[in-house]
C-alpha positions as CSV (number, residue, x, y, z in Angstrom):
1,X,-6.3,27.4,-1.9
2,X,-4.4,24.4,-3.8
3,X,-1.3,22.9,-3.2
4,X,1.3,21.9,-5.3
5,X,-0.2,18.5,-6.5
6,X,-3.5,20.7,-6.9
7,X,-5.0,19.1,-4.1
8,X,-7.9,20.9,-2.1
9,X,-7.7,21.0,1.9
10,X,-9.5,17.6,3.3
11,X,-12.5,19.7,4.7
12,X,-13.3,21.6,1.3
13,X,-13.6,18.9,-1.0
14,X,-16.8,17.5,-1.5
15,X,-16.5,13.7,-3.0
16,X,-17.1,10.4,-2.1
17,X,-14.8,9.3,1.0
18,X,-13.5,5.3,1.0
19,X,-12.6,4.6,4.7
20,X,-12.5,1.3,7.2
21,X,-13.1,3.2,10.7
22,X,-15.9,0.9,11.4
23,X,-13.9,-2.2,10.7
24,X,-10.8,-0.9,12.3
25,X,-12.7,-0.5,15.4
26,X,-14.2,-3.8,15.3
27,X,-10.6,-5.7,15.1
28,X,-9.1,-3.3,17.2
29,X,-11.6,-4.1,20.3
30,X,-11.8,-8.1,19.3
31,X,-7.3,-7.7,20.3
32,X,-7.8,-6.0,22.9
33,X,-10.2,-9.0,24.2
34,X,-8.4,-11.4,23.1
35,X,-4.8,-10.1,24.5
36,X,-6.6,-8.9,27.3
37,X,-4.4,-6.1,26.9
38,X,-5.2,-2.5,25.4
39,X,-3.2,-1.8,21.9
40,X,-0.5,1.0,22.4
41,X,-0.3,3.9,20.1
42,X,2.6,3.4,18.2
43,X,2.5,6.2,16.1
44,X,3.6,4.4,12.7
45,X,3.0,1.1,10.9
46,X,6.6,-0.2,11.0
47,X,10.5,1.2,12.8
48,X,12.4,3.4,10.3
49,X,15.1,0.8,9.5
50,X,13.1,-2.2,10.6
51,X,13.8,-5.5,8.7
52,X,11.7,-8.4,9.4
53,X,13.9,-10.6,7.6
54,X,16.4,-10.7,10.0
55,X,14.1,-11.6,13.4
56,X,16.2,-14.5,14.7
57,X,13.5,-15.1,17.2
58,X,12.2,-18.9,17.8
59,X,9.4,-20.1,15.6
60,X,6.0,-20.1,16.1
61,X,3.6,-23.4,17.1
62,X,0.9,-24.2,15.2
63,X,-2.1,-22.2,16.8
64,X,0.2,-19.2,17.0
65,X,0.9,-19.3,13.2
66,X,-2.9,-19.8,12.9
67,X,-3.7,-16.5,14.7
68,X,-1.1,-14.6,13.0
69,X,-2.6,-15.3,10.0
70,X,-5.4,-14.5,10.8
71,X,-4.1,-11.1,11.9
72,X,-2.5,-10.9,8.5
73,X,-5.6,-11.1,6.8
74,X,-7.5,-8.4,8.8
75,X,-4.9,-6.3,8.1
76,X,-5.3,-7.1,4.1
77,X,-8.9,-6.7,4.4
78,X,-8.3,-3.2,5.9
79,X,-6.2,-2.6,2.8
80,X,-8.8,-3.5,0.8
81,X,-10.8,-1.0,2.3
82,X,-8.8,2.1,1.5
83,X,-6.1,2.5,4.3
84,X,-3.2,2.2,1.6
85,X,-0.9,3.5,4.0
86,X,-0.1,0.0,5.5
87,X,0.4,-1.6,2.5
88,X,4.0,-1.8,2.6
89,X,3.9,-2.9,6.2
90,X,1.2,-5.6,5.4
91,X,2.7,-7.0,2.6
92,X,6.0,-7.2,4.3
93,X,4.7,-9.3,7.0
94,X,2.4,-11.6,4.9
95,X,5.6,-13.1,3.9
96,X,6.3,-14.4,6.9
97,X,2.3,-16.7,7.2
98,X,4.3,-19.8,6.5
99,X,7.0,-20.0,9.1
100,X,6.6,-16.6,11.6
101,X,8.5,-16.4,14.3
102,X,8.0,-14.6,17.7
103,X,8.8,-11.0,16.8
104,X,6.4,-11.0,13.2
105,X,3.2,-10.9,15.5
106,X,4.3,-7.9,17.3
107,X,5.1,-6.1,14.2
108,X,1.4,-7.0,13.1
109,X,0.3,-6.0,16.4
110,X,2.0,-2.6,16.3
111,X,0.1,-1.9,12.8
112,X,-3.1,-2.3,14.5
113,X,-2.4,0.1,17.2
114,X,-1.5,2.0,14.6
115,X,-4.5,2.0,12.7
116,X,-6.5,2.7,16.2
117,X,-5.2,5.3,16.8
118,X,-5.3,6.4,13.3
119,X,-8.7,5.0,12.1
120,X,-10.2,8.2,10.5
121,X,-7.8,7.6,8.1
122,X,-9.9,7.7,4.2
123,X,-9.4,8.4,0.7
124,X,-11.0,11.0,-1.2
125,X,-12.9,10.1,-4.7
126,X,-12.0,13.4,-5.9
127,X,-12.4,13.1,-10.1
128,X,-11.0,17.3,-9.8
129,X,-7.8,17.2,-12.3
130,X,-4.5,17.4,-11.0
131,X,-2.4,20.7,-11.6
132,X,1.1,19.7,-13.6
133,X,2.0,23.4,-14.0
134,X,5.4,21.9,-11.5
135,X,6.4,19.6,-13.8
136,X,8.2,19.7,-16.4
137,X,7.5,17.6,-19.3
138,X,9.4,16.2,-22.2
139,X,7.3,16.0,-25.8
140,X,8.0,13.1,-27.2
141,X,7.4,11.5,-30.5
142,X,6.6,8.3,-30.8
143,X,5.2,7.6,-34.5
144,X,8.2,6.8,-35.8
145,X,8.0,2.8,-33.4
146,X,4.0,3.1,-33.9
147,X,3.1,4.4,-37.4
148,X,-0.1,2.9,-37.6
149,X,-1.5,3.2,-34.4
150,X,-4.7,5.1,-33.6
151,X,-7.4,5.2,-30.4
152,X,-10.2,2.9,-31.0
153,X,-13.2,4.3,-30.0
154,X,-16.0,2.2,-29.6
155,X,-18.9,3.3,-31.7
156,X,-22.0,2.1,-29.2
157,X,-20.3,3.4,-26.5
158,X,-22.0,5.7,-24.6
159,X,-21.9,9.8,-24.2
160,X,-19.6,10.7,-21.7
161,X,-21.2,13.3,-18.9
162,X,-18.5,14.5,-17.3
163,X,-15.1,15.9,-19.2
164,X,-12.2,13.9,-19.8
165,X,-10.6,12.7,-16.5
166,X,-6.4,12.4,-16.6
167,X,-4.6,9.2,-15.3
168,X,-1.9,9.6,-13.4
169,X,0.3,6.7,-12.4
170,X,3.2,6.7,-9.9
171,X,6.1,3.9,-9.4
172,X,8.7,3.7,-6.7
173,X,11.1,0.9,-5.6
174,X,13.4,0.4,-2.6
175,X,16.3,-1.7,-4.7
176,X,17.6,-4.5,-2.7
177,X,15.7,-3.0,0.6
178,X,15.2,-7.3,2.2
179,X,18.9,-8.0,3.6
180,X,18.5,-11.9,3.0
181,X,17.3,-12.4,-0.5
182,X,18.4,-9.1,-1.7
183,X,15.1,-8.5,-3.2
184,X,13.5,-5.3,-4.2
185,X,9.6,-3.5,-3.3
186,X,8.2,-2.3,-5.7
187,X,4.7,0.1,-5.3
188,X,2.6,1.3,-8.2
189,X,-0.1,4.1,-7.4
190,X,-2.8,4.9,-9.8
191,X,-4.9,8.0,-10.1
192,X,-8.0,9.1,-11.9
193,X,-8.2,12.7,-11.7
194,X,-7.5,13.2,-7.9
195,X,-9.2,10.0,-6.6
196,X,-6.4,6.6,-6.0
197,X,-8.2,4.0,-7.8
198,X,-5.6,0.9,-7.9
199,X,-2.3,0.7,-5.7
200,X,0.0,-2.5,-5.2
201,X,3.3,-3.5,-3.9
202,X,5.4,-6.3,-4.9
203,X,8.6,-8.1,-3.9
204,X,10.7,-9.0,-6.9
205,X,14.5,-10.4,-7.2
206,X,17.1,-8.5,-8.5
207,X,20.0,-10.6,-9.3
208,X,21.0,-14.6,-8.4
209,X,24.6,-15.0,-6.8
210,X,25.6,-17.9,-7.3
211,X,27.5,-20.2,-5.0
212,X,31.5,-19.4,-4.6
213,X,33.8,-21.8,-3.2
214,X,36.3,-20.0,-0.6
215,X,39.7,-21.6,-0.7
């Protein structure tokens, strides 16, 4: 039975699976060595409401900026390998590598008992089409600003085996979501047929105030 998006239960698809258990694992046992303390089951990657932005907490030294970042880049590895639900909460804290401060490691630290407690986590590499029957979409014509365009097709290329395969792209934004610069986050998830092929997540500035003199 489908779903809304189309989408066949986990267990009845057969396709490809992209998934970092095995790395997880591997991470999640070198912390708990090295903090000589288990990780905690947090249950999510990052507090509803949380803004890093805003930890007032004393700097880091030097070889506690070191392993942070080092923490950091585990965790962008483990994007990297499919687990595109900590994205957000990964690229959030990677702004911090420079100048961290005591409460940024235990945000990064609560991802990873996240993700250890979640490390079956994977994404399917399902090329089925997605059902749009829900959607309503608007026709529109664009020859009027592109008269003379037309699809070029490559003449060597070769004979496609499967049918065509839709793209599907998704873009969201949380405007002015950091509380210091005002900035925004903006994620962009891309789709062939069912399978996520490209997602990213970038901070970008909305507007400059400038300076005001208060007399």
């Amino acid at each position: 039975m489908l779903d809304t998006w189309g989408y066949l239960p986990y267990k009845e698809r057969q396709c490809w699976t992209l998934g970092a258990t095995s790395h997880i694992k591997s991470v999640s046992d070198s912390i708990d060595k090295l903090l000589e303390t288990p990780l905690k089951n947090s249950g999510s990657h990052l507090d509803t409401g949380d803004h890093p932005e805003m930890d007032d907490t004393d700097l880091l030294v030097p070889i506690e900026i070191l392993i942070n970042q080092m923490t950091i880049r585990c965790l962008q590895w483990t994007v990297r390998l499919g687990r595109y639900d900590i994205l957000y909460a990964t690229n959030t804290l990677a702004r911090f590598g420079q100048k961290p401060r005591e409460g940024h490691p235990k945000r990064a630290l609560r991802v990873f008992g996240y993700l250890k407690f979640h490390a079956r986590g994977k994404l399917y590499l399902d090329p089925s089409p997605i059902s749009y029957e829900s959607i309503d979409f608007k026709d529109e014509d664009w020859t009027e600003c592109y008269p003379d365009a037309e699809e070029y097709i490559d003449v060597n290329a070769p004979v496609p085996k499967v049918d065509s395969v839709p793209i599907t792209g998704f873009q969201d934004a949380s405007h002015a979501t950091c509380l210091d610069t005002r900035r925004r986050v903006t994620g962009i998830l891309i789709l062939l047929g069912n399978a996520p092929t490209f997602s990213t997540l970038s901070v970008r500035i909305l507007w400059k105030v400038p300076p005001m003199e208060v007399s």
